[in-house]
N, C-alpha and C positions, 0 to 999 in steps of 0.2 A: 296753354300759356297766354292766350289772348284774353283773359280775365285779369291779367295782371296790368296793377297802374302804371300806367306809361311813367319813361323815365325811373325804373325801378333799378337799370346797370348802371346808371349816375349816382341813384342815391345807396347803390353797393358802394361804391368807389369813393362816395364822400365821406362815407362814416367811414371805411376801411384805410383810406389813405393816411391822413391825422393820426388815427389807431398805432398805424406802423409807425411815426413817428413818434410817439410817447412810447411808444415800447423799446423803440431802440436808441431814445434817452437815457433808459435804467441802466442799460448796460455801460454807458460811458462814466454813468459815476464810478464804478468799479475800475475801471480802463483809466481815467484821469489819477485815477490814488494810484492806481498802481505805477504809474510812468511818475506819479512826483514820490511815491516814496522808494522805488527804484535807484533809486540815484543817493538815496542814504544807504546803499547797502543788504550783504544779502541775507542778511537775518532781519531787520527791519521788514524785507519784501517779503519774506519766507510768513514773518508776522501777518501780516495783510492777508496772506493769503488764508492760512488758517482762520482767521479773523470775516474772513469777506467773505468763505466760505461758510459760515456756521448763518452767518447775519444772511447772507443771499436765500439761506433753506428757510429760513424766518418767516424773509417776507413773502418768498414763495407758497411758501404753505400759507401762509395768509391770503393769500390770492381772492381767496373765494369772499373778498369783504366787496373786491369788485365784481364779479360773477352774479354774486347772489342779489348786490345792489343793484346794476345792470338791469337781471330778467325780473324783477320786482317790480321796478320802477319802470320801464317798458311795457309789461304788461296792462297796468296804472292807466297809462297815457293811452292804450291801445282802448280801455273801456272807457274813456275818455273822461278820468276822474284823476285829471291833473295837479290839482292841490294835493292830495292825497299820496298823487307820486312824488312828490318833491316831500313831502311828510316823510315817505318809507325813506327817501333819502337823506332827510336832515339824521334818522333814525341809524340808517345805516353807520354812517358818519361817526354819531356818537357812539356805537359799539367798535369801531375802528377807536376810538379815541382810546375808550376803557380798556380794551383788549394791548392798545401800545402802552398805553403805563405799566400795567401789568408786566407785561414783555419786556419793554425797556428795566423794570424793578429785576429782574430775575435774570436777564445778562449780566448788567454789572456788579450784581449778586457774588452771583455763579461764576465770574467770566475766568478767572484762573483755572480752575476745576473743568470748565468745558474746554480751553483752547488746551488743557494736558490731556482731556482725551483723546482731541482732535488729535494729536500727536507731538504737541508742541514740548520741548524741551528748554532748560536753560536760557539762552538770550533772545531767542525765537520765543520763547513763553513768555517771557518778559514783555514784547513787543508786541503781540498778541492781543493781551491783556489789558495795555496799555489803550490800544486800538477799540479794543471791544467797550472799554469803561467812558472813553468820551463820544463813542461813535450810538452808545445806546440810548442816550438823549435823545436822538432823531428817530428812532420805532414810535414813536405817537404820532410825528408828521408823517410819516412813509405810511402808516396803515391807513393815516387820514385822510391820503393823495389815493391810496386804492379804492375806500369808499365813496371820498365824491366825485373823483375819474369814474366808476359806474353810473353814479347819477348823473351826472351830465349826460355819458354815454347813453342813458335809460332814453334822455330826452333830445338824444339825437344832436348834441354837443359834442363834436369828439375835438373841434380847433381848440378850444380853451385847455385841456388838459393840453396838448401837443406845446401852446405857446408857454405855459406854465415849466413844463416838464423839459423843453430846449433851453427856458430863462435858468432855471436851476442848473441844469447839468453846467452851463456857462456862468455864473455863479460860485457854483463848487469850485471849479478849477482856480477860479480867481481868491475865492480864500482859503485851501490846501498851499497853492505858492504863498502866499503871506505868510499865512500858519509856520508851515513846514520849514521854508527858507527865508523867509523875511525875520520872523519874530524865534527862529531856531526852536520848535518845538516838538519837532521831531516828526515822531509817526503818532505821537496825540494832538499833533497841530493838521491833522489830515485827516482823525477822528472828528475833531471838533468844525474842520470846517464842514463835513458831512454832515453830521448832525444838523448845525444849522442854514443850510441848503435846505434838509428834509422839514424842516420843522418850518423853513419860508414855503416851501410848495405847500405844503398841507393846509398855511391861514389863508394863501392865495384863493385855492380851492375853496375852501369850507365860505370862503366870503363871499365869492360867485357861488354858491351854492343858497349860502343864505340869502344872498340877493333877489335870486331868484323863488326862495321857497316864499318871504315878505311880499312881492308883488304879486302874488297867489292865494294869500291867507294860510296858507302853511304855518304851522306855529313852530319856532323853532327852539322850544324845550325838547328833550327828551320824552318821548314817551314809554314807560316799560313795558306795553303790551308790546309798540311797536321795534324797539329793541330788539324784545326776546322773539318777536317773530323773525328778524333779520336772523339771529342766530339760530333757531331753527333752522330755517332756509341753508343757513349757511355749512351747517354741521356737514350733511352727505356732498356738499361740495369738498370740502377739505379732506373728507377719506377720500373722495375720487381722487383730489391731487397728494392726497398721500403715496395713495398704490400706482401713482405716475414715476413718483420720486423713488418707492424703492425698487421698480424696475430700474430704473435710471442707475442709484446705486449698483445695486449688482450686477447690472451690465459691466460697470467700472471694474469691479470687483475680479468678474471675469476675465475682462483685458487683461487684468494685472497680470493674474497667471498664464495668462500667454507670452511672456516675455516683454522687456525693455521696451524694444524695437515697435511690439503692437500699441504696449499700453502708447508709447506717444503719439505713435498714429491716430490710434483710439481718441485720444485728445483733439486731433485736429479735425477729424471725420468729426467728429459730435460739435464742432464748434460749427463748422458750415451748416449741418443738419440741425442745429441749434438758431442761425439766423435764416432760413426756408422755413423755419416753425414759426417765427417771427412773422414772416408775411402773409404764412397761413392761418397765423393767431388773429391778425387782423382783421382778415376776410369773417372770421369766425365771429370778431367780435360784432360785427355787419349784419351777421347772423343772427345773433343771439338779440338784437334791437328790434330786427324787422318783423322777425320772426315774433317773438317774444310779444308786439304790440299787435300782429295779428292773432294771437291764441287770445291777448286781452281783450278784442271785440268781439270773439266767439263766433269767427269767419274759418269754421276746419279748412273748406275749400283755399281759402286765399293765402290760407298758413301753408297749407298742402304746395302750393304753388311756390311761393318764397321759400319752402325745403326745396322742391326740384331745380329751381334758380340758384339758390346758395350753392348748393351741392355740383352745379356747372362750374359755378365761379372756382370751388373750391380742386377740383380734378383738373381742371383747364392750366389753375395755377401751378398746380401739382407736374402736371407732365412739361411745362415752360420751365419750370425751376431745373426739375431732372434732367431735361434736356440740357442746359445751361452748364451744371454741374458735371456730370459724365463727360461733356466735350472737352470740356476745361480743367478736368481731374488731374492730369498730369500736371498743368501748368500751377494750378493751385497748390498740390504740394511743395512745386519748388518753392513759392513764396514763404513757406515754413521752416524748411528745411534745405541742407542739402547733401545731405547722408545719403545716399542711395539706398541701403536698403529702409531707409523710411519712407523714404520718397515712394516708393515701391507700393511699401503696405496701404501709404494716404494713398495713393489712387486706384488700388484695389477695392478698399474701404469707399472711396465715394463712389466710384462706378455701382457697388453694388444697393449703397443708400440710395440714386439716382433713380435706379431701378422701379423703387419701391415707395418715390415720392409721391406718386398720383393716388399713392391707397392711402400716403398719410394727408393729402389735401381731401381726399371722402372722410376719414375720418375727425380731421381737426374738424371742418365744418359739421358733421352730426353734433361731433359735442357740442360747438356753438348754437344750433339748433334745440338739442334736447335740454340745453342751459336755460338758452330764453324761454323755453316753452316751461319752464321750474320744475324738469323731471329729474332733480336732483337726487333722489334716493335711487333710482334705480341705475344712475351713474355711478354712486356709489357702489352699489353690490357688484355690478358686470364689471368695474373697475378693479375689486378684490378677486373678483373670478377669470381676469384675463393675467391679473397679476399671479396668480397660483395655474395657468395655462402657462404662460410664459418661463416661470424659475424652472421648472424641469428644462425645456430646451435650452436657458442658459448656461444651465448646470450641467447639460451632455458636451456641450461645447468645450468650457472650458477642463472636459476630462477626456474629449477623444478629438478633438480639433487637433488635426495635422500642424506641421510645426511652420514658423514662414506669414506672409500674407495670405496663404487659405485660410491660415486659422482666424484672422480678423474677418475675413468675408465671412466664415461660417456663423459668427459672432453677431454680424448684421444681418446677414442672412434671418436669423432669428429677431431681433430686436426691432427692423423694421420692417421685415414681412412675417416671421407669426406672428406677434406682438401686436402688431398692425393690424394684421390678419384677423387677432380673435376680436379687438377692438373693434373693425370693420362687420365683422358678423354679427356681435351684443349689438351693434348701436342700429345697424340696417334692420335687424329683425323689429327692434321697438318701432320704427317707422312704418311696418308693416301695414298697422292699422293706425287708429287714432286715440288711443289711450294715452299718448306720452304727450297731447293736447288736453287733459283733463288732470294732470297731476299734480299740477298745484296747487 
């Protein structure tokens, strides 16, 4: 550890703190539509919901336009070929651009057809639809806040996305109330103030971004070599957060058949476990910068050392949160509910997530690691392989899981310790040696 630059747990904490706070931004634009369109009623909301959730997997599964931006442009800057990283970034940016018109083309296409599959019905589908056709204007900015939020991140920027991303979400709310109730437009005046929230953060962005690529000599046309290498890069990212996503689904899936009572609990357990991933996302993304600009100097040793450091940060945080959680389990469910036997299940459910939070702070932080270091392809294959480990155990579960809150603990039990577990084991074994620093 004495090889490492002094001041190395401040510059974790700089890049991660910021981090946290654009990350838990995004979540509020959801949270503010739902509390202004709430109050139109509950087919409107019922709309949103369908609506926010097809658009949330969107950009989620886009994720990897920051990821891959991110450990590219980190890298860059670590071989000390600066211009060049703000280049891969102008790069990034614009295949975030192409990829959200496309997207936004094929929501308000499609968006009937998708919010009836989601399961939307008559006035509900109506409102849905509604939502989906003015809110899909803004996928070009939202994809465009994900690629130059990595580039920034690449270059060790994370305030400027954080200031962007709280001016937005403050923003939004202020024109959804005009929209919605000022100018009576309903729940496409709550579309449309999203949209152009998403579509202000993204020129904010891309202008701090340009800014900085001009004072560099970065040229800020597209290049198609450099493009299609973003996409490249990007491809084994996005089946890794695919096979995140459909564990995620079928975990749900499973609840369900466990009765009423879990499935909500299930709901609230995955929300707290949902903002602990948050914080460990952050640290990750800490990770995936520090780390990522030492594989680009081709210092194994110093990389080696910022994985041992990360990976503290990342357990340390993990067994604080758990702690945190598990003390407070009971207390937290009543802020949900007060149904007893829910209440019941939610602190079964988080006790037993608590448990198992220090294995998911090892492994958010590997992946932040083996991100920055650009071993995206083999994220991808252990990602399909822990996902094809895990459906059997969530499939025993929800056919011999006891009735009650065991059955939700059995549920987690699985989800965040095998799941974890097999995650834990692909990711530590690539660390073993030093190929997962030669992969990009």
């Amino acid at each position: 550890m004495s090889n490492l630059p002094p001041g190395l747990d401040r510059r974790i904490l700089a890049l991660a703190l910021p981090s946290l706070g654009a990350l838990v931004a995004e979540p509020a634009f959801v949270l503010a539509d739902s509390v202004i369109v709430g109050r139109l009623g509950t087919a409107p909301l019922a709309g949103l919901t369908v609506a926010s959730t097809l658009l949330m997997t969107v950009v989620g599964l886009c994720i990897f336009l920051a990821y891959a931006t991110t450990a590219n442009v980190a890298r860059l800057v670590g071989r000390g070929e600066r211009t060049r990283a703000l280049a891969a970034g102008v790069d990034g940016t614009w295949l975030a651009l192409g990829l959200g018109l496309a997207l936004a083309a094929l929501v308000w296409a499609g968006a009937p057809w998708i919010a009836h599959v989601l399961g939307a019905q008559g006035e509900v589908l109506v409102h849905a639809t509604s939502y989906l056709r003015w809110s899909a204007p803004g996928l070009p900015g939202m994809l465009v806040v994900l690629a130059a939020t990595g580039a920034l991140r690449g270059v060790e920027d994370t305030r400027t996305p954080l200031a962007v991303a709280a001016t937005g979400a403050a923003v939004n709310v202020g024109l959804n109330v005009t929209f919605v109730h000022g100018l009576h437009m309903g729940i496409a005046g709550s579309g449309l103030g999203t949209a152009l929230s998403q579509t202000g953060m993204g020129l904010a962005l891309a202008l701090v971004l340009a800014r900085g690529a001009r004072q560099h000599g970065a040229d800020l046309r597209p290049s198609p070599a450099g493009v299609l290498a973003g996409a490249r890069s990007g491809v084994p990212l996005f089946v890794r957060t695919l096979s995140l996503r459909l564990a995620i689904l079928l975990t749900v899936a499973v609840a369900a058949s466990l009765g009423e009572v879990n499935l909500a609990a299930h709901q609230v357990v995955t929300s707290v476990w949902g903002f602990a991933a948050l914080v460990l996302d952050a640290l990750a993304i800490a990770a995936q910068v520090i780390v990522g600009q030492a594989v680009g100097q081709r210092d194994p040793a110093l990389a080696r050392g910022f994985l041992r450091r990360s990976l503290r940060w990342g357990v340390l945080a993990g067994v604080s949160l758990g702690a945190v959680v598990g003390a407070s389990s009971w207390w937290l469910a009543a802020a949900f509910t007060t149904e007893h036997p829910v209440r019941v299940a939610i602190t079964t459910g988080l006790v037993v997530a608590a448990v198992f939070m220090p294995l998911g702070g090892y492994v958010f932080l590997l992946d932040g690691v083996l991100i920055g270091a650009g071993d995206g392809r083999y994220l991808a294959v252990v990602g399909m392989l822990t996902l094809a480990i895990y459906a059997p155990a969530a499939l025993a579960v929800g056919t011999w899981a006891p009735e009650g809150p065991a059955g939700l603990a059995w549920l987690w039990v699985a989800f965040a310790g095998a799941f974890m577990a097999a995650r834990a084991v692909t990711t530590g074994w690539r660390v073993r040696t030093d190929a997962w620093m030669s992969a990009a």
